[in-house]
C-alpha positions in Angstrom: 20.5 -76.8 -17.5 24.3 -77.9 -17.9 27.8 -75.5 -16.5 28.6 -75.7 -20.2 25.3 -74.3 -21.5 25.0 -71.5 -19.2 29.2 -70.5 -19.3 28.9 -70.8 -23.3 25.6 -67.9 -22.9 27.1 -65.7 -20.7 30.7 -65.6 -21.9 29.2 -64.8 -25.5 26.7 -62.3 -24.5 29.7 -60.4 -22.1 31.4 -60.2 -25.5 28.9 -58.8 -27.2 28.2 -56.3 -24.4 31.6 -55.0 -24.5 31.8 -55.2 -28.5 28.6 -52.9 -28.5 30.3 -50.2 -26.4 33.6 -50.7 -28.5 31.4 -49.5 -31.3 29.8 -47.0 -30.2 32.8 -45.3 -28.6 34.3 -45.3 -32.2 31.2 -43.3 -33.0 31.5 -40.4 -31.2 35.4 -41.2 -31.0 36.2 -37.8 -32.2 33.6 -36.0 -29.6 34.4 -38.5 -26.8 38.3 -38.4 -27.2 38.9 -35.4 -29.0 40.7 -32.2 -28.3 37.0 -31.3 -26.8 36.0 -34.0 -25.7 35.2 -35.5 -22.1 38.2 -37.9 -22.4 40.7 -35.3 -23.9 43.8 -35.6 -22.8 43.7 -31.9 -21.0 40.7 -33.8 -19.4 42.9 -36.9 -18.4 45.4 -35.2 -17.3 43.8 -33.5 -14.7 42.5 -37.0 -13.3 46.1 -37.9 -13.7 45.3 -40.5 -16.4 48.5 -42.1 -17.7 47.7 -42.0 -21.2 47.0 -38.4 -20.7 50.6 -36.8 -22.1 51.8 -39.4 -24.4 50.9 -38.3 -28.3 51.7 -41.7 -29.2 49.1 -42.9 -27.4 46.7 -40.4 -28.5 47.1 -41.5 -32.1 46.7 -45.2 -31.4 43.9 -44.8 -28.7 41.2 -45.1 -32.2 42.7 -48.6 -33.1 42.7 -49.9 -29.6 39.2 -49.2 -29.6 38.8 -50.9 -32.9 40.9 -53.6 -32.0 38.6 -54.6 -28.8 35.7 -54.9 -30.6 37.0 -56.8 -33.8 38.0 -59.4 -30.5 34.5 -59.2 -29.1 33.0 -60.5 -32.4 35.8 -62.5 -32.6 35.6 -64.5 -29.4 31.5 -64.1 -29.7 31.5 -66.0 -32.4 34.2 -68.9 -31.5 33.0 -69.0 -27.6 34.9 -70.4 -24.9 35.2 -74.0 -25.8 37.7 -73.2 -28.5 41.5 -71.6 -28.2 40.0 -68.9 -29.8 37.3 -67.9 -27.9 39.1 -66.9 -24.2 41.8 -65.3 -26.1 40.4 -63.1 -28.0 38.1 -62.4 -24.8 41.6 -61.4 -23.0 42.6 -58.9 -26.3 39.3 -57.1 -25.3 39.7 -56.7 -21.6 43.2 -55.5 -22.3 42.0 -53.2 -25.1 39.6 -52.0 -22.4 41.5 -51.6 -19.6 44.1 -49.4 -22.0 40.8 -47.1 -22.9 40.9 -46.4 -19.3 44.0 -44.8 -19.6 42.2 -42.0 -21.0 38.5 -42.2 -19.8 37.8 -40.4 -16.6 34.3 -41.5 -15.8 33.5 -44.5 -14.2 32.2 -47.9 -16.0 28.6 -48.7 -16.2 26.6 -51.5 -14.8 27.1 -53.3 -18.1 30.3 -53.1 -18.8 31.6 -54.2 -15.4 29.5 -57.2 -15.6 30.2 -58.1 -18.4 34.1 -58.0 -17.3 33.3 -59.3 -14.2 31.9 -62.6 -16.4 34.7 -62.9 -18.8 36.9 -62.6 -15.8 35.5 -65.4 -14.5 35.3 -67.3 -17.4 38.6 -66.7 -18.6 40.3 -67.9 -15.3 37.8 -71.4 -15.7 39.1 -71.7 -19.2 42.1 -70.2 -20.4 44.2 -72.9 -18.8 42.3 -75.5 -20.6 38.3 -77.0 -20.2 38.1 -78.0 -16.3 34.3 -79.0 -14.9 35.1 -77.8 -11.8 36.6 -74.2 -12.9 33.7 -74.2 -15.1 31.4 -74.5 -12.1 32.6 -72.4 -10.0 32.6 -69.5 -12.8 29.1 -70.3 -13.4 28.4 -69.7 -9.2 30.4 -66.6 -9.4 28.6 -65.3 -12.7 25.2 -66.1 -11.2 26.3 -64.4 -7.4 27.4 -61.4 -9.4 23.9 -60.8 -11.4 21.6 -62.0 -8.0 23.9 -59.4 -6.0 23.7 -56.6 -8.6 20.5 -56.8 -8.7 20.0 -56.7 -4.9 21.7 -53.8 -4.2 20.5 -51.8 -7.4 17.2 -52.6 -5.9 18.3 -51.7 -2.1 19.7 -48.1 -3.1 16.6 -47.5 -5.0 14.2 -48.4 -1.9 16.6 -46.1 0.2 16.1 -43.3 -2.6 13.1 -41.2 -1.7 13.1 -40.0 -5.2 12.7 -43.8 -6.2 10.4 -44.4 -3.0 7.6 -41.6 -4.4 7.0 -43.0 -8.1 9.0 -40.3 -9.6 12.1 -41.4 -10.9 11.2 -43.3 -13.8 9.3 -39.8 -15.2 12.5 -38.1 -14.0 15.0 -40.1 -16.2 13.1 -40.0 -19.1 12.7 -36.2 -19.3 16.9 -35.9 -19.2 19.0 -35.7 -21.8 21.5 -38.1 -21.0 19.3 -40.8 -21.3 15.6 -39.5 -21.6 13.5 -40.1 -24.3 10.5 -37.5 -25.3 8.1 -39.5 -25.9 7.7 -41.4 -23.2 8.6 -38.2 -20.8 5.1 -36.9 -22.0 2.7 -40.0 -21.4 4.3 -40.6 -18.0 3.4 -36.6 -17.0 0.2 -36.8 -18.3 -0.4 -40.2 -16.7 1.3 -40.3 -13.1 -0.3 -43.3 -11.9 1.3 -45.1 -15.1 5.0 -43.3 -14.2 4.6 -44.6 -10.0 3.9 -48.1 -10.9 7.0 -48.3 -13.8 9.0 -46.7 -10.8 8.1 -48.8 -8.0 7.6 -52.0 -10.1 11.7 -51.4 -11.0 12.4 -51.5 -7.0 10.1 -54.5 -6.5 11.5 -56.3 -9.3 15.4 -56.2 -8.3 14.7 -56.4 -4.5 12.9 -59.4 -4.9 15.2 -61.2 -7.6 17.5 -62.9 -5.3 14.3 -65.2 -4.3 14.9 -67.3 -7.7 17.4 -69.0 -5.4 15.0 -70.4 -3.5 12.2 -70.2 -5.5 9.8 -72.6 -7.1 10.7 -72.7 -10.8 7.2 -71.1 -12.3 8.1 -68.3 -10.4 12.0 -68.3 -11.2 11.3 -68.2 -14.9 8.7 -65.4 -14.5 11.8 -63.0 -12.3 13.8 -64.1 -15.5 11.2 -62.9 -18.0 10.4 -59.6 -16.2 14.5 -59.5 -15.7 14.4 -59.3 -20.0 11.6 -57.2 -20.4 13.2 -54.5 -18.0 16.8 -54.7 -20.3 14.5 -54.8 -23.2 12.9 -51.8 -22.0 16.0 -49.4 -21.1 17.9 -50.3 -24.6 14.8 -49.0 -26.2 14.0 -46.2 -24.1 17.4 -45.2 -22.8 19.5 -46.6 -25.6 21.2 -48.9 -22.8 22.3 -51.6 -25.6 25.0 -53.3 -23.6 23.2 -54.3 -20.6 20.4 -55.9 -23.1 23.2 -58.5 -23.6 25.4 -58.1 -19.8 22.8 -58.8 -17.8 20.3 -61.5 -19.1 23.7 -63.5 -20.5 24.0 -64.2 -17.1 20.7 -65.8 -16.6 20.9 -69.4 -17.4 24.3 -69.4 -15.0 21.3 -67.8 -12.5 18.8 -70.7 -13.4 21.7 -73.3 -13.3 22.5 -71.9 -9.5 19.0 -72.1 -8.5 17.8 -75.5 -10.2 20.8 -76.9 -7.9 20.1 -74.5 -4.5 16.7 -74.6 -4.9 14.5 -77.3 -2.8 11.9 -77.0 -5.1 13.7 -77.2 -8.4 
């Protein structure tokens, strides 16, 4: 597993991530930003958002956001090694950070990863390829994911909710991110909605052992780390951490192969 490998994965993927939610806030723009909407700038401006009063910003707020993700696929598809690449990764942040002029609810776990790993990745690069920059984005990617994980997997044990097998069954039956079909087996099967649950907990708890663990059983914490992303894109319609999170991976395997005294 090289830096470059791994840095080249995980800047790409980031991009992506933040290209997929570029897109789909254009396609609900008018609902989202609109004189309705939950980013409206009667909304903003009660959260004192700064682009909450300007009209001029109002009417460029749609290219913005069509601007970031035409610079996601942009520096997707160059990557980092070229000039290309980390600035067009820089248009998106900016473009992003300008959408939060107007958005009043916090990011989600995907998107502030995958800002988190251009950060990163921009600050190894932008001033021109370095193998030691590049390395130490690559241990800062790979802390990030092994420490999200850990605490997503901390708050959940805390959670009684989490704790009883319930909360699995409990996010598929809402409408923010439910999904029907599922809702109904897991209520007619509770066994099946407890293990799901708890297997969720157990899973991001024990993912900081691929630091330290013997690489049969790193790969498998990196397979079951895909198969749960797989999982909430298709059943919560969670697209952008389906790219965020397992980008981050082979910067987590490159960490571990070095850490690791049985790598």
């Amino acid at each position: 597993m090289s830096v470059e490998l791994a840095l080249d994965v995980a800047f790409r993927a980031a991009l992506v991530a933040l290209t997929l939610g570029f897109l789909e806030q254009l396609a609900v723009f008018e609902r989202a930003f609109g004189f309705r909407g939950p980013f409206s700038p009667a909304i903003a401006a009660v959260f004192g958002r700064a682009g909450a009063r300007s009209e001029g910003f109002s009417s460029a707020l749609r290219y913005v956001v069509a601007g970031g993700a035409m610079a996601g696929i942009a520096g997707a598809v160059a990557g980092p090694s070229s000039t290309v690449g980390p600035l067009a990764a820089l248009v998106a942040l900016c473009c992003l950070a300008l959408t939060k002029l107007r958005r009043v609810t916090a990011s989600d776990g995907a998107e502030q990863m995958a800002v988190l790993t251009l950060f990163a990745a921009c600050v190894a690069l932008v001033p021109g390829p370095n193998a030691v920059t590049a390395t130490l984005a690559v241990w800062f990617i790979a802390a990030q994911a092994v420490l999200s994980n850990a605490t997503a997997g901390i708050a959940k044990a805390l959670s009684e909710t989490w704790r009883a097998g319930e909360a699995v069954l409990l996010v598929m039956g809402s409408e923010s991110h439910g999904h029907p079909g599922l809702a109904r087996v897991l209520a007619a099967n509770p066994g099946l909605g407890r293990a799901l649950t708890r297997s969720v907990v157990l899973f991001e708890c024990a993912f900081p052992l691929i630091l330290i663990a013997p690489p049969q059983l790193a790969l498998l914490l990196l397979l079951a780390g895909v198969t749960f992303h797989v999982g909430c894109a298709i059943t919560m319609g969670l697209n952008a951490f389906l790219f965020a999170f397992p980008g981050t991976y082979l910067c987590v395997a490159y960490v571990a192969q070095t850490v690791s005294p049985f790598w």
